[in-house]
C-alpha positions in Angstrom: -27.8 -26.8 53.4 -29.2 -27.6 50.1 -31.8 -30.7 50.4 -30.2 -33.8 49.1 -32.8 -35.6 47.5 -33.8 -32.8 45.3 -32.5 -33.3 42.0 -32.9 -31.7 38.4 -36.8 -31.2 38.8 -36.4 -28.9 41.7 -37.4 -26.4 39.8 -37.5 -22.4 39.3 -35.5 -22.5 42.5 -32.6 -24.7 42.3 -29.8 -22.5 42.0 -31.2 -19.4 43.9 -29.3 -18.5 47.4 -31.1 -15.1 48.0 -35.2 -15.6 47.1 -37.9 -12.8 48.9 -41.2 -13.4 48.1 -43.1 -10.4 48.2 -47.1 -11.1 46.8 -46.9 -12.5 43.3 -43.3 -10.6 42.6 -40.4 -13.3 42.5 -37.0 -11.3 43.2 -33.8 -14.0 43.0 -30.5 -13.5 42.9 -28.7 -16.8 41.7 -25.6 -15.8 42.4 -24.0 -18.2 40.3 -20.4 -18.0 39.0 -18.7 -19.3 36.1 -17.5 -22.6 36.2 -13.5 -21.5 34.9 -11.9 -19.1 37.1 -11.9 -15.4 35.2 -8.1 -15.9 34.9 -8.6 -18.8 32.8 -11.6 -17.2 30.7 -8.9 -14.0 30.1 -6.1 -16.4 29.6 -8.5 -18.0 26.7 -9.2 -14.8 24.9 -5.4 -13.2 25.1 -3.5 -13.5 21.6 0.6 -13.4 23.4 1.6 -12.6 20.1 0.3 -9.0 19.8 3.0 -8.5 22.7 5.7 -6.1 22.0 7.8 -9.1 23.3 6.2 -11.9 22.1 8.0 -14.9 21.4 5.6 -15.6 18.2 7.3 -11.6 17.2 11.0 -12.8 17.6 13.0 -10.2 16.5 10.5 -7.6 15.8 11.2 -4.8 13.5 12.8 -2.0 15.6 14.8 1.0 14.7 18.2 1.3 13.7 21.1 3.2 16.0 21.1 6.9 15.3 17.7 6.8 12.6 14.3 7.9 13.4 15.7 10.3 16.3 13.3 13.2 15.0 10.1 11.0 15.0 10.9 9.4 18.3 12.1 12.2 20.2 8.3 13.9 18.7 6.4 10.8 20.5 8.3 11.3 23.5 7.6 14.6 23.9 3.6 13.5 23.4 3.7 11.1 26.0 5.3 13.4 28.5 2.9 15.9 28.1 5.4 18.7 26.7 3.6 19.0 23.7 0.0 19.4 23.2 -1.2 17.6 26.8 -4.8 17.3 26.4 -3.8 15.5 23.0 -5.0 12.1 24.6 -5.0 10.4 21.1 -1.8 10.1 18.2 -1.8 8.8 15.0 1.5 7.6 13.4 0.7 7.4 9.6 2.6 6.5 6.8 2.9 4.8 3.3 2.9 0.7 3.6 6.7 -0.1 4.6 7.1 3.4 6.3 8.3 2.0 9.2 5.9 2.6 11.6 5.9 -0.7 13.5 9.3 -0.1 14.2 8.6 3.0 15.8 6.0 1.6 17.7 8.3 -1.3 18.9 11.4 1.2 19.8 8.8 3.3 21.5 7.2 0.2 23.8 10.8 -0.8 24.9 12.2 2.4 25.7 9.1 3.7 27.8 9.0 0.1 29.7 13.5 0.9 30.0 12.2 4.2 31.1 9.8 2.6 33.7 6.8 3.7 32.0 3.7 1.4 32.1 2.5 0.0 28.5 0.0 -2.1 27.0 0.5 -3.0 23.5 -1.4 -5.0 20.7 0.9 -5.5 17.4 -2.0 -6.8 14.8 -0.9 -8.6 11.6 -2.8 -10.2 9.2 -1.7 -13.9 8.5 -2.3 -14.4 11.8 -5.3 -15.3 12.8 -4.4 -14.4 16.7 -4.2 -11.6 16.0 -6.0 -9.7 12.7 -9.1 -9.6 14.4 -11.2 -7.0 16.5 -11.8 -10.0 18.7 -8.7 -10.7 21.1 -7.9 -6.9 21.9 -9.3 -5.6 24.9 -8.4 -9.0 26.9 -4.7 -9.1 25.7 -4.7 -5.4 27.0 -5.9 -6.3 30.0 -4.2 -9.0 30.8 -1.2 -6.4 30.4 -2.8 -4.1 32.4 -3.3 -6.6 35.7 0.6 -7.0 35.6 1.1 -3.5 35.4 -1.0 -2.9 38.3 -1.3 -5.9 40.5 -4.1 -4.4 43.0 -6.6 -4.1 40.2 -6.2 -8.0 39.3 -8.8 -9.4 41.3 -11.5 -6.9 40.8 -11.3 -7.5 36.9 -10.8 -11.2 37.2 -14.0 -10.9 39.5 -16.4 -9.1 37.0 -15.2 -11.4 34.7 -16.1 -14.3 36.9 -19.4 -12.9 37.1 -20.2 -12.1 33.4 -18.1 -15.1 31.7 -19.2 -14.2 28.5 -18.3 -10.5 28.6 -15.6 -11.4 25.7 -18.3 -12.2 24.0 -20.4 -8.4 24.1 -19.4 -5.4 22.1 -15.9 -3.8 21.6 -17.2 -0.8 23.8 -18.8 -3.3 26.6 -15.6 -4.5 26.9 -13.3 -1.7 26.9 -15.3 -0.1 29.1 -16.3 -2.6 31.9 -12.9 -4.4 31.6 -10.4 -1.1 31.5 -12.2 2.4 31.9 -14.1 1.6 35.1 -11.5 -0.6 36.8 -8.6 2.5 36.2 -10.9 5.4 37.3 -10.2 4.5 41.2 -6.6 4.7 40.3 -7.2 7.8 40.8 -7.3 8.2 44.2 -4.5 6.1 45.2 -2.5 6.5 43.1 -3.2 10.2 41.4 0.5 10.5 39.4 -0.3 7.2 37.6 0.1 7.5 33.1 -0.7 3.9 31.1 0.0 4.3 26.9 -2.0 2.3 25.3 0.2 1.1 21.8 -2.6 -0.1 19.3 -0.2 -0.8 15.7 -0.9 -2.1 12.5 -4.6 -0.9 13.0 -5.1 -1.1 9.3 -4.4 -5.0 9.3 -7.1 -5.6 11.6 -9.7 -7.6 9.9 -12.7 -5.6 8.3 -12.5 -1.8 7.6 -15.7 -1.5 9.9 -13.7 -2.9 12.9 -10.8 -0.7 12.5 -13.0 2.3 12.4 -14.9 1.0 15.4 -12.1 0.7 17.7 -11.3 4.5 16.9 -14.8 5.8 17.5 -15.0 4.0 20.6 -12.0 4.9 22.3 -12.6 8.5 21.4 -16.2 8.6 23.0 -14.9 6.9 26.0 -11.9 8.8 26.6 -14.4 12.0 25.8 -16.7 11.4 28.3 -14.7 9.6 31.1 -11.0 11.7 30.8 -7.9 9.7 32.5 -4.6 10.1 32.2 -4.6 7.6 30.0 -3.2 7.9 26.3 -3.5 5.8 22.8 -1.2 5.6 19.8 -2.4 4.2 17.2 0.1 2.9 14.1 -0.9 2.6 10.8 -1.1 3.2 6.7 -3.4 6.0 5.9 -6.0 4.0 4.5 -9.1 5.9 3.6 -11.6 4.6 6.3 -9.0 5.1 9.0 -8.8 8.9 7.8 -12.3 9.1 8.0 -12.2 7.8 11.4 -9.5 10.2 12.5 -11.6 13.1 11.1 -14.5 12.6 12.9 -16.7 15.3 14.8 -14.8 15.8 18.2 -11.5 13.9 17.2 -9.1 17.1 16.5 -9.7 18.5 20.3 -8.0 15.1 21.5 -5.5 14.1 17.8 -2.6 14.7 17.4 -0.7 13.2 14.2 2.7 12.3 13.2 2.8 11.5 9.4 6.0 9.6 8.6 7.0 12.0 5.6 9.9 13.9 4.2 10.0 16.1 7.1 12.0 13.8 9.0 13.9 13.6 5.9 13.8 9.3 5.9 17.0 8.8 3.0 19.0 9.7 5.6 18.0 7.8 8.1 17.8 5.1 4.9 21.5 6.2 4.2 22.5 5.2 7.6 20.9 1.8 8.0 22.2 1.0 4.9 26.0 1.8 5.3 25.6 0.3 8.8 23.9 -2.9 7.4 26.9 -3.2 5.0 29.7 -2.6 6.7 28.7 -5.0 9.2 28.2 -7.7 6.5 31.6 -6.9 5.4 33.0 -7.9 8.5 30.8 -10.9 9.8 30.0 -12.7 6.5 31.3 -16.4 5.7 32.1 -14.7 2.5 33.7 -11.5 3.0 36.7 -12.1 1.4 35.4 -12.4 -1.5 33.9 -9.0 -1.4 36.1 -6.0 -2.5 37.2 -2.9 -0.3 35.1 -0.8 -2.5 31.6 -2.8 -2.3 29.4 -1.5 -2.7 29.9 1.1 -4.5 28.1 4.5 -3.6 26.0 4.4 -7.0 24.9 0.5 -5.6 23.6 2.8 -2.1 21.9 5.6 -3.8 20.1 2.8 -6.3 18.9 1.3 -3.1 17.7 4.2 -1.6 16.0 5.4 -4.5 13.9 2.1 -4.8 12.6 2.7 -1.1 11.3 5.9 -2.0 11.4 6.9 2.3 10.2 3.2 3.0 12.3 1.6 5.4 10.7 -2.0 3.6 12.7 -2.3 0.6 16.2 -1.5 2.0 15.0 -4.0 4.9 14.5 -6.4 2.6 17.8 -6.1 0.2 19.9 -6.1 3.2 18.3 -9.4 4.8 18.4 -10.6 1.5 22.6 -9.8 0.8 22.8 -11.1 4.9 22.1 -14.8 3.7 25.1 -16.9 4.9 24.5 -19.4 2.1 25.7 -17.1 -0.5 28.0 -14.2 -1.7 26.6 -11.1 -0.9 28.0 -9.4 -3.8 26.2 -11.9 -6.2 23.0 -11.2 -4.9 23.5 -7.5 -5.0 23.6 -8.2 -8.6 20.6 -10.0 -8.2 18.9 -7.0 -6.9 20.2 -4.8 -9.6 18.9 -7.2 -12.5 22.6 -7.9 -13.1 21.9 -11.8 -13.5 18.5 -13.5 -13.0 17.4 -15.0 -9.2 16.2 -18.3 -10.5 14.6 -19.8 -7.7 15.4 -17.3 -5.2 12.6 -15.1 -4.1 14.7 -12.1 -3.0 11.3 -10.1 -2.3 9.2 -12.2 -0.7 8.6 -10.2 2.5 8.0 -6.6 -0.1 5.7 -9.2 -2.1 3.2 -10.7 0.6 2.8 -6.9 1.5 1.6 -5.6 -2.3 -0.5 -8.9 -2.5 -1.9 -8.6 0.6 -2.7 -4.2 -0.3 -3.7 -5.3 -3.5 -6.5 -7.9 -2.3 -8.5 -5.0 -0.8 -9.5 -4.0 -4.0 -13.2 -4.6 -5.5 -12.4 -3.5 -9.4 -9.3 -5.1 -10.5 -9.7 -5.1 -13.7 -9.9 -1.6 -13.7 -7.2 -0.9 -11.4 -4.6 -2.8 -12.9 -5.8 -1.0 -16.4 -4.7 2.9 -14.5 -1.9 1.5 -13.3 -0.5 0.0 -16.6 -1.6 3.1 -18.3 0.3 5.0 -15.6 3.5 2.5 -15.9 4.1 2.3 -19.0 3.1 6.0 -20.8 5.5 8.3 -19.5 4.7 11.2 -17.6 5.0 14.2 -20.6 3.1 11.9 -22.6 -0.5 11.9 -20.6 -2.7 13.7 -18.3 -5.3 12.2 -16.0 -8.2 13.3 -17.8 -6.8 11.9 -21.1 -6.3 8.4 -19.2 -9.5 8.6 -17.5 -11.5 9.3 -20.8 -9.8 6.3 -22.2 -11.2 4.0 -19.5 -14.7 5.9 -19.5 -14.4 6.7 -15.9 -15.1 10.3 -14.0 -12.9 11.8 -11.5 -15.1 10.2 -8.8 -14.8 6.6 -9.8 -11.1 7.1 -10.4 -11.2 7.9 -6.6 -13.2 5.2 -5.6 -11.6 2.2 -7.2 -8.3 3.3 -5.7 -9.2 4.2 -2.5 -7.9 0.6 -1.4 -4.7 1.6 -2.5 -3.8 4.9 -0.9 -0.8 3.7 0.6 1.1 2.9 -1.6 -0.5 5.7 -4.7 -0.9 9.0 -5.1 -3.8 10.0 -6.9 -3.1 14.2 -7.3 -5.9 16.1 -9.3 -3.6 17.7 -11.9 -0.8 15.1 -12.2 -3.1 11.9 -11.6 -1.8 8.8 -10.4 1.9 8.5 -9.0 3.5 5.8 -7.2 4.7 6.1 -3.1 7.4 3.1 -4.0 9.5 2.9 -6.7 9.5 -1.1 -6.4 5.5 -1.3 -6.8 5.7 -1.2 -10.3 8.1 -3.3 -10.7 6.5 -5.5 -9.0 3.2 -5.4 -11.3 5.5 -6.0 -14.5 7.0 -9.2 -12.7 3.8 -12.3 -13.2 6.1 -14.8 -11.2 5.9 -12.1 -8.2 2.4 -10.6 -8.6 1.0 -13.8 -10.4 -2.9 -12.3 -10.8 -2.2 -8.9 -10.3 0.8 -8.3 -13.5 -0.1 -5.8 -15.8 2.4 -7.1 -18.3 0.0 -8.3 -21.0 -2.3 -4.7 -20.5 -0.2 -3.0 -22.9 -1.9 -5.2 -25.4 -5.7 -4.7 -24.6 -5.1 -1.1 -24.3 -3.5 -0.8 -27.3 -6.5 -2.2 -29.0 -8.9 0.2 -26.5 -7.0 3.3 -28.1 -7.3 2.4 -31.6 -11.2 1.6 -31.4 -11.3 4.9 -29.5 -9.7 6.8 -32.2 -11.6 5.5 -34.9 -14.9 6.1 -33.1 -14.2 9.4 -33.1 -14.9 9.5 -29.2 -11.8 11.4 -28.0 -13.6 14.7 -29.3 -15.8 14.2 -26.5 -13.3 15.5 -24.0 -12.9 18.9 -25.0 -9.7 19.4 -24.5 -5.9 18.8 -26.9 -6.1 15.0 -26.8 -3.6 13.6 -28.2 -2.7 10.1 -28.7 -3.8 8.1 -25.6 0.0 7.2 -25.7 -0.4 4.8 -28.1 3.4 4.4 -29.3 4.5 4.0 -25.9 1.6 1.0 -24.9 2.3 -0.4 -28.4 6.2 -0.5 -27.6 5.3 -3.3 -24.4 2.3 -4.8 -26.7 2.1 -8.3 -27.6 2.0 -8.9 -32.0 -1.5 -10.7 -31.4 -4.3 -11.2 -34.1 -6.6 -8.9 -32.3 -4.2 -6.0 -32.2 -3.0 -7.0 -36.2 -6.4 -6.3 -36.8 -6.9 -3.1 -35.0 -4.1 -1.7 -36.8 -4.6 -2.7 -39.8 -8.2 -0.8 -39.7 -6.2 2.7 -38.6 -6.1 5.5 -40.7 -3.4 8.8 -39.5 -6.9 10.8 -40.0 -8.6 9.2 -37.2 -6.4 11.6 -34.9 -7.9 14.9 -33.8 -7.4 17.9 -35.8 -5.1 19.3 -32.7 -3.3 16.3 -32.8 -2.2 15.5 -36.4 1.9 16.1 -36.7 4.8 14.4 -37.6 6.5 13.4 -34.2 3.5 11.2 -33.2 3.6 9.3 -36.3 6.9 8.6 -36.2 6.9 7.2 -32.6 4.1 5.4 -33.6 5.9 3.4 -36.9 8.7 2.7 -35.0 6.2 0.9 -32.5 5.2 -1.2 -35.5 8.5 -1.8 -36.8 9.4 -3.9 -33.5 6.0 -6.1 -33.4 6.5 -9.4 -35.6 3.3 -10.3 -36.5 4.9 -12.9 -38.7 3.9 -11.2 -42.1 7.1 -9.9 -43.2 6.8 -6.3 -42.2 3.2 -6.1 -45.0 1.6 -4.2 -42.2 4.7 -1.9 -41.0 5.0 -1.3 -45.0 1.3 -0.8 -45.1 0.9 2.0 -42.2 4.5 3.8 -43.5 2.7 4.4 -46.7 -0.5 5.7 -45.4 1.2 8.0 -43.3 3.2 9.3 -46.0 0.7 10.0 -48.0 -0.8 12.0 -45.4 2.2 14.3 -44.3 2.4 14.8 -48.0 -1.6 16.2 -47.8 -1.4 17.7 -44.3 1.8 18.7 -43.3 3.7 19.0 -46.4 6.3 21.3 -44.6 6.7 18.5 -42.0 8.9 16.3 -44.8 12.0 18.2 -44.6 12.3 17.8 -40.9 12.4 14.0 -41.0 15.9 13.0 -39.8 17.3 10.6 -43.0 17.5 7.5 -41.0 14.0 7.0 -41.0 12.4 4.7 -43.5 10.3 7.8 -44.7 13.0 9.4 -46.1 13.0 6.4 -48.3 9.7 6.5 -49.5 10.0 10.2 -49.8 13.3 9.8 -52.1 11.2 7.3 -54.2 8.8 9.8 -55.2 11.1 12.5 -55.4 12.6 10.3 -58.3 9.3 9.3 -59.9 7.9 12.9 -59.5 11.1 14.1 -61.5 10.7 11.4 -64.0 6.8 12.4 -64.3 7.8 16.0 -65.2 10.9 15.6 -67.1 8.6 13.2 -69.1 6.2 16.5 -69.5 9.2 18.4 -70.7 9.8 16.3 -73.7 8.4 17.1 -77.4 5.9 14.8 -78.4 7.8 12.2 -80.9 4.2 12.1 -82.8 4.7 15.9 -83.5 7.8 15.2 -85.9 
C-alpha cells in the first residue's frame, strides 16, 4: 500500500508499481492508464456523420429503382471475389456529380441487407467532422467493434494504454488500431470478409492527406494480406491518379470509371420520367399541370445539361418537387423561359463548381481559357492558337488546370472541352459564380487579340493563325474606352498573310456594328472603309461574292458610281479644244 504521507515530492518513483534495481540501471514500468476510459477517448475522436446512416446524412443520395444495375452488379461481383480476387483495392471514379456517392451509399446498405460486415467514412467538405484526415481510422473502428464484439476490449485496451494514439500518424493508427487487432480473426473465425467504404476521398482536406491514406493502406494491405477489402469513391483528381498509379498498386487495383460504358442517359432517362411522373401524382399542384408535361423535348434538354451526371437532373427535379410552387413554372425557370428572381434553383450544382473551382492557384488565367473556350466556337480555334494568345506552353496549360479535371477535358488536339454542359453556364452567370464569371473576359481578350495582331507576334507560331476569334469575343465584348481605342488603332493588314480574306472581315464588322460606343457608328464607318479599301487592293475578286445586304455593297456601289463618273468624265472632248 502506497505510503500516505508521501506527497508530490516523492519523487522519480511515485507512480511506479514494478521498479528492479539492478547496479546503476533503473528499469520501471509505471503502468499507468489514461484517466478516460478508451471508449470515451474513441467516442471523442469518431465523426457519426461519416456513417452511411448517419442522422447528420438524412436522406443520403442513393440510387434510383432500376439505374446503375451495370455498375452495381460490377462492385458486387468485386466484393465476392468473382472477379479479379486478389484485387484487394477498387477505385470508383468519375466526373464531379457522377454519382458516385450514391453508389457507395446503395452499395453499404445492400451488403449490410445482405449480412455483409461494413465500415464506412462518407467525407464532405463543409463539414468540419468530417473533411479531414483526422477522425478516420477511429470512426472506422468504432464500426468495426460493433461488427465484431470480441475484438472490443482489446482495442479499447491499447487505447487505454496509448491515450494519445489519435494523436500519431495515419499509418500508426490504422495499423495498431485495425490491422493487428483483425489478424487473429483469423484463427477463429477464418471465413470472415470486412469492406472497408472510404467515399468522397477527394473532399478530404489537403491533397497530401488524400494521397496519404492511399499509399498507406496499399503498403499495409501489401505486407500484412487479409481478407479485407477497400473502395475508395471519388473525382479523378490528378493527385488521386497519381496515387492510384503508384509502384505496386495495379497487382492489388481494380477500377470502375463511371463513363459511357454504363451508358448513364439511360439510367438519367429513367430517374427522370420516374421523378416526374411521381410529381404528377403527389404534387399540391398537379392539376394545374397538363397530361402532356413535360414534354419529351423538356426530358431530352435535361438530360443533355447533365452530360452523364446524375447532379444536374438531381437538382432540376428537387428543384420542380418544391410544394410551394407550380412545377411547371419552374421548369420554365430551368429552361430560361422567365427569370428565377430570388430563387436559387442551382444552389446544390453551385456550392459544387465553387467549391472545384477554389482549388485553383492561377485564376486569372484559368478563367481566361475557359472564356476563350466558351465563347469562340469550336471550328473557329485550335489549342495552340488559344494557348499562343495567353503566352502559355502545353505544360502550363496542364498545370493550371490540373485542379479542374473533373469537370474539363483538356485533349491534345481538340484542347479544352467541358464534362458538364451546365459548367459554363454557370461561369457566364456573376450572381451564381460571383468571383469566378467570365462574362466581362470577352472584353480584355478582345483588346489582348488586337495588341497581338498589331505586334506582329502571331507569326511566331508557325502555323495558319488566323484570327484568335476575334469576331466571336467581340460579339460578348463590352463598348469600353480601352477596347474603342484598340480598334480604332487596327488596320485589316495586321492579319497574317494566310489569313487575309473576306469572310473574317465581315464577321468582324458586323461585331462592330452591335457595340455602341456612343459615337454614332464614326468607328463602325471608320473600320468598313479601311476594309474596303483593302479587299479592293488584296482580294479584288473577293467583291463580287459579298451578299448585297451587307453595308459593303454600299460603299462598293458608291465608287462604282464615282469610278464611272471619273471615266465618262475622261471620255469627254476638252471644251478648251473648241
Amino acid at each position: 500500500m502506497p505510503n500516505s504521507q508521501a506527497g508530490p515530492s516523492s519523487g522519480f518513483f511515485a507512480h511506479a508499481d514494478r521498479t528492479a534495481i539492478n547496479g546503476g540501471i533503473f528499469t520501471i514500468n509505471n503502468g499507468l492508464k489514461a484517466e478516460k476510459s478508451g471508449f470515451q477517448i474513441l467516442q471523442e475522436h469518431v465523426a457519426p456523420a461519416a456513417f452511411h446512416n448517419s442522422k447528420e446524412r438524412f436522406n443520403p443520395p442513393r440510387c434510383h429503382e432500376r439505374t446503375r444495375e451495370a455498375v452495381l452488379e460490377e462492385l458486387f461481383d468485386w466484393i465476392v471475389g468473382n472477379i479479379s480476387p486478389d484485387k484487394w483495392i477498387a477505385w470508383l471514379n468519375g466526373a464531379a456529380g457522377a454519382g458516385k456517392s450514391a453508389i457507395c451509399q446503395t452499395i453499404a446498405e445492400i451488403c449490410i441487407q445482405r449480412g455483409m460486415k461494413v465500415a464506412s467514412f462518407f467525407f464532405f467538405r463543409t463539414d468540419n467532422t468530417r473533411n479531414k484526415i483526422d477522425s478516420l481510422v477511429a470512426t472506422l473502428v468504432y464500426q468495426i467493434i460493433q461488427l465484431f464484439p470480441g475484438m472490443r476490449d482489446y482495442i479499447l485496451e491499447i487505447i487505454e494504454l496509448n491515450p494519445l494514439i489519435f494523436d500519431q500518424s495515419f499509418e500508426t493508427q490504422l495499423d495498431v488500431l485495425i490491422i493487428q487487432p483483425l489478424r487473429p480473426l483469423q484463427l477463429f473465425c477464418p471465413n470472415w470478409q470486412l469492406l472497408l467504404i472510404i467515399d468522397g476521398l477527394d473532399e478530404c482536406s489537403g491533397g497530401a492527406s488524400q494521397m496519404n491514406i492511399i499509399s498507406v493502406i496499399l503498403k499495409i494491405l501489401l505486407a500484412k494480406p487479409l481478407p479485407l477489402i477497400v473502395l475508395f469513391g471519388s473525382r479523378r483528381e490528378t493527385q488521386l491518379q497519381m496515387a492510384f498509379s503508384s509502384r505496386n498498386m495495379a497487382q492489388i487495383l481494380t477500377q470502375f470509371p463511371l463513363d459511357d460504358h454504363y451508358e448513364p442517359d439511360a439510367d438519367i432517362f429513367r430517374f427522370l420520367v420516374d421523378r416526374f411522373d411521381n410529381i404528377k401524382e403527389t404534387h399540391p399542384f398537379r392539376g394545374r399541370l397538363k397530361d402532356d408535361w413535360p414534354s419529351p423535348d423538356h426530358i431530352q434538354e435535361i438530360i443533355q445539361k447533365s452530360s452523364g451526371q446524375f447532379i444536374y437532373a438531381s437538382v432540376v427535379v428537387e428543384f420542380l418537387s418544391d410544394p410551394s410552387s407550380n412545377p411547371s413554372a419552374r421548369l420554365d425557370i430551368i429552361r430560361g423561359l422567365r427569370p428565377s428572381g430570388r430563387l436559387t434553383p442551382y444552389a446544390q450544382l453551385d456550392a459544387l463548381y465553387r467549391h472545384i473551382f477554389a482549388q485553383v492557384d492561377d485564376l486569372p488565367t484559368v478563367l481566361d481559357l475557359l472564356a476563350y473556350t466558351i465563347f469562340v466556337p469550336n471550328q473557329y480555334r485550335a489549342p495552340q492558337w488559344e494557348y499562343s494568345l495567353l503566352e502559355l506552353t502545353e505544360d502550363d496549360v496542364h498545370t493550371v488546370l490540373a485542379p479542374l479535371t473533373s469537370v474539363l477535358i483538356l485533349d491534345p488536339e481538340h484542347g479544352i472541352s467541358f464534362r458538364h454542359a451546365s459548367l459554363p453556364d454557370f461561369l457566364r452567370d456573376e450572381k451564381r459564380s460571383e468571383e469566378y464569371c467570365i462574362r466581362t473576359l470577352p472584353t480584355r481578350l478582345s483588346i489582348l487579340v488586337l495588341s497581338k495582331l498589331a505586334s506582329g507576334k502571331y507569326m511566331k507560331v508557325g502555323c495558319d493563325h488566323p484570327n484568335y476569334g476575334l469576331p466571336y469575343l467581340l460579339e460578348h465584348a463590352d463598348a469600353t474606352t480601352d477596347l474603342y481605342t484598340s480598334l480604332s488603332a487596327y488596320e485589316p493588314s495586321q492579319q497574317p498573310p494566310s489569313f487575309k480574306c473576306y469572310p473574317y472581315e465581315l464577321d468582324f464588322l458586323n461585331a462592330i456594328k452591335k457595340l455602341d460606343f456612343g459615337d454614332g457608328g464614326k468607328l463602325y464607318g471608320d473600320m468598313l472603309h479601311r476594309i474596303v479599301r483593302f479587299l479592293e487592293a488584296e482580294f479584288p475578286m473577293a467583291l463580287y461574292w459579298v451578299q448585297t445586304k451587307h453595308d459593303i455593297s454600299h460603299i462598293l456601289g458608291t465608287e462604282r458610281v464615282r469610278s464611272i463618273a471619273e471615266r465618262y468624265k475622261g471620255w469627254q472632248p476638252d471644251s478648251d479644244s473648241e
